[in-house]
N, C-alpha and C positions, 0 to 999 in steps of 0.2 A: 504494500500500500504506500502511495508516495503523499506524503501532507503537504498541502500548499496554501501560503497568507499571500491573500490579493488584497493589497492597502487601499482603498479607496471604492468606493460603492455609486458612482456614479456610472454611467453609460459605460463607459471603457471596462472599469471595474467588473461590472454584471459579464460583459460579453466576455471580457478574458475567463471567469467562469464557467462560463455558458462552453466557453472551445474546451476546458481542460476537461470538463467531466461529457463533453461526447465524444470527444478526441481519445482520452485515458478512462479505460474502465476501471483503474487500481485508484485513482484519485479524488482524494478527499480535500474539500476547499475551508477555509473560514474565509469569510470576506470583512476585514476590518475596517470601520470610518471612526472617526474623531466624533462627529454626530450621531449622535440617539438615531436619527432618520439616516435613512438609504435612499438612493438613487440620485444624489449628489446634485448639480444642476439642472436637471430634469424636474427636481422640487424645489431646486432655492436660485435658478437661473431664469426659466422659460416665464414666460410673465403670466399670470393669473388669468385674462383673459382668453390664451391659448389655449381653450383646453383640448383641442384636439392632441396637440403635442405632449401636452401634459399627460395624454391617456396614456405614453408610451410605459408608464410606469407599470399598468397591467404587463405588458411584458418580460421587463425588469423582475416584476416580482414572481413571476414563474419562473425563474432562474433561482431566485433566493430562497426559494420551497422546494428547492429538487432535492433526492434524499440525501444525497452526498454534498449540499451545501448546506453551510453555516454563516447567521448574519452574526456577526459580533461590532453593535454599534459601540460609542460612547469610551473609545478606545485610540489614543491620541501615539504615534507613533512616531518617537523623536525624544526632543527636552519636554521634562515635563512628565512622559508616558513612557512607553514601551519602548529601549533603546531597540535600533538595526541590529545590531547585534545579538542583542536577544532572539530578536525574531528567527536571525538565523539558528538558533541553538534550538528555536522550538519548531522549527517547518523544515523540510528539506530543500523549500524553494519558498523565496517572495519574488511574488511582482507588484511593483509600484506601477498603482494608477492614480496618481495624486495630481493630479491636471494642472493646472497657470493659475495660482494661488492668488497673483497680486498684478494690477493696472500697469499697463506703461505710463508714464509721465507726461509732458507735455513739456517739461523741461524751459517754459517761461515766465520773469518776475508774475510773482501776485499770484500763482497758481495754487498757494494755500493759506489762502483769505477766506475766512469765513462765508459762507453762502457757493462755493467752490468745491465738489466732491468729484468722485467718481464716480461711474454711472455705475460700477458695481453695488459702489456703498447703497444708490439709491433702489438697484433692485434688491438687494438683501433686508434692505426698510422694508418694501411692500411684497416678500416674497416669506416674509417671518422666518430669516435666517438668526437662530439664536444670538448670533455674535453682533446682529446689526445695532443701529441708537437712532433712535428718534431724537435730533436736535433741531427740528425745525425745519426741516428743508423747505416746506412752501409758506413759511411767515413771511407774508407781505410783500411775495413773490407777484407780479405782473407780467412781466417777460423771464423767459428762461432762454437759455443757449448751450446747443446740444452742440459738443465740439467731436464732430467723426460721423461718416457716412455707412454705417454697417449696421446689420441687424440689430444689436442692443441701442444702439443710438433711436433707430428708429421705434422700437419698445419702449424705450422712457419718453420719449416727443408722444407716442400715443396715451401712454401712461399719465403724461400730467394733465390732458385733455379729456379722460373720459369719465364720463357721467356715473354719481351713484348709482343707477340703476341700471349701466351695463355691467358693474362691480358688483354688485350684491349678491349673485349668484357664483361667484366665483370665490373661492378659499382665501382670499385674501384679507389678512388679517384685520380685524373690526378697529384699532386704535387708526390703521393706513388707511382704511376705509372712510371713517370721519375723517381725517386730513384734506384726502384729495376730496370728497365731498364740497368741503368748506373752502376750499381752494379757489382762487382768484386769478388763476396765470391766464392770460388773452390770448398771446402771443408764445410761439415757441420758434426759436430759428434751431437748422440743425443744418452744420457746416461745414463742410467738407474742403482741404488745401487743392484736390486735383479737383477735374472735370465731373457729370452728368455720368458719361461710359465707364468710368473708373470707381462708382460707386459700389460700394461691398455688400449692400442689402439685395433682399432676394426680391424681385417680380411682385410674389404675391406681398409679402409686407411693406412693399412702397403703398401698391395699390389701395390695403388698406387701411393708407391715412385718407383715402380722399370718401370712404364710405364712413366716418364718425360722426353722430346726430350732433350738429351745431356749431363745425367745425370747417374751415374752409381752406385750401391748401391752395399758396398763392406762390407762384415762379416768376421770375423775372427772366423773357425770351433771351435779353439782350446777355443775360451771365451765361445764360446755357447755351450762349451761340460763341463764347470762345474755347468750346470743344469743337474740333475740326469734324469730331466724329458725331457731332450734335447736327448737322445739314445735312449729313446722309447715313444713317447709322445702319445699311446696308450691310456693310462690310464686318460688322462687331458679329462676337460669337453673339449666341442666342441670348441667353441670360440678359447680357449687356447692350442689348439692341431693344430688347423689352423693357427695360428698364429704361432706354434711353425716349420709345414710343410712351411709355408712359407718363415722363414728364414733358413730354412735347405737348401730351393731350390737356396738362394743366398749363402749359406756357399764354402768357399772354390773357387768357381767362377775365371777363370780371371781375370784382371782389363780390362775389356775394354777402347778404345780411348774416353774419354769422358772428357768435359772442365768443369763438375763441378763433385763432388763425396757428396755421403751422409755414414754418418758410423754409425751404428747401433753399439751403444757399451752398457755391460752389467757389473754387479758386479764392479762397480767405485761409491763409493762415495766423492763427493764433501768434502773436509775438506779446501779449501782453493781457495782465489782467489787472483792471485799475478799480480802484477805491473811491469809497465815498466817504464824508466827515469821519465817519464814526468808523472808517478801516473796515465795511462790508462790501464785499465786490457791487461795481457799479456798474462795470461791462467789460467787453472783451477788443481787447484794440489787434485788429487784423490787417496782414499785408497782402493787398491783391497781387498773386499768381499770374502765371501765363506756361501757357505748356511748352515745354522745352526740346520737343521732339524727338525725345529719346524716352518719352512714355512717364517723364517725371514734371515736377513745374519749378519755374524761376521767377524768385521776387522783383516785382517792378517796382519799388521806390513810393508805390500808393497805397493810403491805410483810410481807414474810415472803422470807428468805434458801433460796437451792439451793444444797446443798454441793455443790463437784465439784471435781477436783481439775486440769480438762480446759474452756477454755472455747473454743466453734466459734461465730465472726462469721457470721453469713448473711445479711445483710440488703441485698444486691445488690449491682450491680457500679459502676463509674463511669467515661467515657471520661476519657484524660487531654492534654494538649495537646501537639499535632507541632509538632516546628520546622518553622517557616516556615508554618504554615496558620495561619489565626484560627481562633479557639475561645470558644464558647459556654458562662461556666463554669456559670449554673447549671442548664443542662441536661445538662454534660458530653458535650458535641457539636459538630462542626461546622457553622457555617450554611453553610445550602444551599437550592438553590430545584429539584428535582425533579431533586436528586443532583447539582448544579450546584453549587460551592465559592463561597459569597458572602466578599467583602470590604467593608464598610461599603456591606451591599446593593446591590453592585454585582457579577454574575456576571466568575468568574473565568477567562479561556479555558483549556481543557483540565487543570483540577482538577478531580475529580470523588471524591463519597463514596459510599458504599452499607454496607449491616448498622449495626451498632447504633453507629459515629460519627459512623451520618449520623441516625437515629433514636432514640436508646439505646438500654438494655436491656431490651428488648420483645420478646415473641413467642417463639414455637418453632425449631427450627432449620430446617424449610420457610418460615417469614416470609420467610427471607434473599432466597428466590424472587423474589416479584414486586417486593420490595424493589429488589432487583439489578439487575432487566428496566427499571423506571424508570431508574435511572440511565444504564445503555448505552442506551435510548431516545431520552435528552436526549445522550449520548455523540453516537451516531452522528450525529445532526441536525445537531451540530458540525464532523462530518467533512470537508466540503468547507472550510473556515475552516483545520482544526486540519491537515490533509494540507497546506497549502501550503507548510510548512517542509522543505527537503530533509535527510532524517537516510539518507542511503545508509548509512553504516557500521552493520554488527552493534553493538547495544550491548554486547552482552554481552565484545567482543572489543576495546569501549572498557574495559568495570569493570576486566578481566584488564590491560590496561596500568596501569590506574592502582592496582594491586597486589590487586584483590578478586579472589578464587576461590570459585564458588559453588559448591555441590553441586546438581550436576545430576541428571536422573530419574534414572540411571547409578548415581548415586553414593547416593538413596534407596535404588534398590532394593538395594544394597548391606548400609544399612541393614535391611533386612525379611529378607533372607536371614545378618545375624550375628546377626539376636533370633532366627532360627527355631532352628540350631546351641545359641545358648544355654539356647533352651527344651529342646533334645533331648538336652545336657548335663544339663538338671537334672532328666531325667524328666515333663518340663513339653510345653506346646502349643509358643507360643512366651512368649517374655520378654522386656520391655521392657529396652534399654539404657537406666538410668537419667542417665549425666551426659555433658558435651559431647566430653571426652576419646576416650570409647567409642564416643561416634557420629560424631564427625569421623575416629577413624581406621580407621573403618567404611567408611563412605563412600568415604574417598580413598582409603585401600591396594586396594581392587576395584575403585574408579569409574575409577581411572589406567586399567587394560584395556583399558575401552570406549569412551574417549575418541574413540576412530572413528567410535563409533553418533551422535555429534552428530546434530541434526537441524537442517541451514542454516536462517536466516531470514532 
């Protein structure tokens, strides 16, 4: 039997699971998260109102119920938790699925002035990720300014726009709920340094910002005509020729009556975030671009300020470094050779990576797929090598001695059945428990029960 810790419970996480045990009939998985909850960005990423996407979790969680998996939430792996080390002394293989933990920067004065975050921080506010804070973000917000043209950019521009009553049906925690409720933004710009074709959102999520009940999504012809590929977008791959027809179709436009506006703005790069009396960001001071024809843009010398009183980082994500792994800083990655953990090019036995700290931040959340399968690929190959170490004891009944208690499937589904209660408490579907308190003693006051249901390994 060969034991394997798959660090991280999100999309990558689940599949790398999913490969070992239909891949290896001798393999028994724990799959460990830092979080009480599983399924990693698929529950504290994808925005609330998705919830087609959100349903991907049905999926996910047939993977975490198969008999030879094990969820062991609430289980922090590093400083703090459970050293690498360890881990190696208790599995005969880990894989890190521990994804792009932290934002890229923006690297401009004033970029950490009050009223200035990361469009992370703002989705783990309305997505009830334990770790998040409510500090205000739309206090006496009017305009906001969404800096980066890709899908999460375009989720929080729709996010500060929509109405209680497209929210209310959706899990979105009841404190983020009143917020944007009560919320006042008009105006939302979201701004991109390249052109219209070089935008990184998908077709269907441009599209729809232009179906939100009281919302009006205004282009200006003249910005989107200094893309060359904006007068004949013939020639662009698909994706990006759709995307470029669909802001043609708002170009130009009327302003319709409408009580909030979204503005799709392009060739502005951020150089500057300025203050108002009191040192809260006032707006964003940008330098107009021009394409450089080598696919990238060059500063012309012209700036023009966006008031907002709100400013949202998008500009991608970044892996950051595990203790005990080497790391790759400027790719924000670990090396690896076909999901195989390099040490000064030298493969490491029974380390193994998959999703985006073995890749970065790439792709869809089906990428994680064949991503995953490579690795347990090169995994299993190692099997006869990495089985020869005897780990008869349960790990898990090692962690519990050495004072870790995890929340097990038991102790989730605990979790799902106090959000459902809360939802039907507030007249709602279900409700996100927003902070650690509420889902640890979620989890354990019901999970104690069932502690019978164990599943041996």
């Amino acid at each position: 039997m060969l034991r394997v810790a798959v660090v991280g419970s999100g999309p990558s996480g689940c599949y790398t699971a999913q490969s070992l045990v239909q891949l290896g009939r001798e393999v028994h998985v724990d799959v460990l998260d830092r979080l009480p909850c599983p399924y990693g960005l698929v529950r504290y990423g994808v925005a609330p109102d998705h919830e087609k996407i959100k349903s991907l979790q049905n999926s996910l969680r047939t993977v975490l119920e198969h008999e030879r998996v094990r969820f062991l939430g609430g289980v922090p792996v590093g400083p703090g938790g459970v050293p690498a080390a360890r881990l190696r002394e208790l599995y005969h293989a880990v894989v890190y699925c521990v994804g792009a933990a932290t934002d890229r920067r923006l690297g401009v004065p004033g970029e950490d002035l009050p009223g200035s975050w990361s469009a992370t921080e703002f989705v783990s506010w309305y997505s009830a990720h334990p770790d998040a804070v409510d500090d205000g973000f739309l206090r006496d917000v009017r305009s906001a300014v969404v800096i980066g043209v890709g899908n999460v950019a375009v989720d929080v521009a729709r996010m500060l726009v929509r109405g209680v009553a497209e929210l209310s049906g959706t899990d979105i925690p009841q404190a983020a709920l009143d917020t944007l409720a009560a919320g006042r933004v008009a105006e939302v710009h979201m701004v991109g340094r390249r052109g219209p074709s070089q935008g990184r959102f998908t077709t269907k999520e441009l599209r729809e910002l232009g179906t939100l009940p009281g919302t009006a999504v205004l282009v200006d012809p003249a910005e989107l005509a200094l893309d060359p590929a904006y007068r004949d977008p013939s020639g662009l791959p698909g994706p990006q020729r759709r995307n470029v027809e669909v802001l043609r179709g708002w170009a130009g436009q009327p302003a319709p009556d409408a009580a909030r506006r979204i503005r799709p703005r392009f060739f502005l790069r951020p150089v500057e975030l300025t203050a108002d009396g009191d040192g809260h960001v006032r707006g964003v001071r940008f330098e107009r671009t021009a394409p450089d024809g080598r696919g990238g843009v060059t500063g012309t010398g012209r700036y023009e300020e966006i008031a907002a009183q709100l400013v949202l980082r998008s500009v991608g994500y970044r892996g950051v470094p595990l203790e005990g792994l080497p790391f790759d800083a400027p790719s924000g990655t670990v090396p690896h050779r076909a999901g195989r953990v390099l040490r000064e090019g030298t493969v490491t036995p029974g380390e193994y990576v998959a999703g985006w700290i073995k890749r970065g931040p790439t792709g869809v959340i089906g990428t994680n797929r064949p991503c995953a399968k490579e690795t347990v690929t090169s995994l299993l190959a190692d099997a006869a090598t990495l089985a020869g170490r005897d780990l008869s004891a349960d790990p898990l009944a090692l962690l519990r001695a050495e004072g870790i208690e995890p929340v097990e499937w038991a102790g989730w589904r605990a979790i799902e059945r106090a959000e459902a209660e809360l939802g039907a408490s507030l007249g709602r579907h279900v409700v996100k428990l927003p902070d650690w308190e509420s889902l640890l003693t979620a989890a354990r006051t019901t999970a104690a029960r069932e502690r019978g249901r164990r599943r041996p390994q």
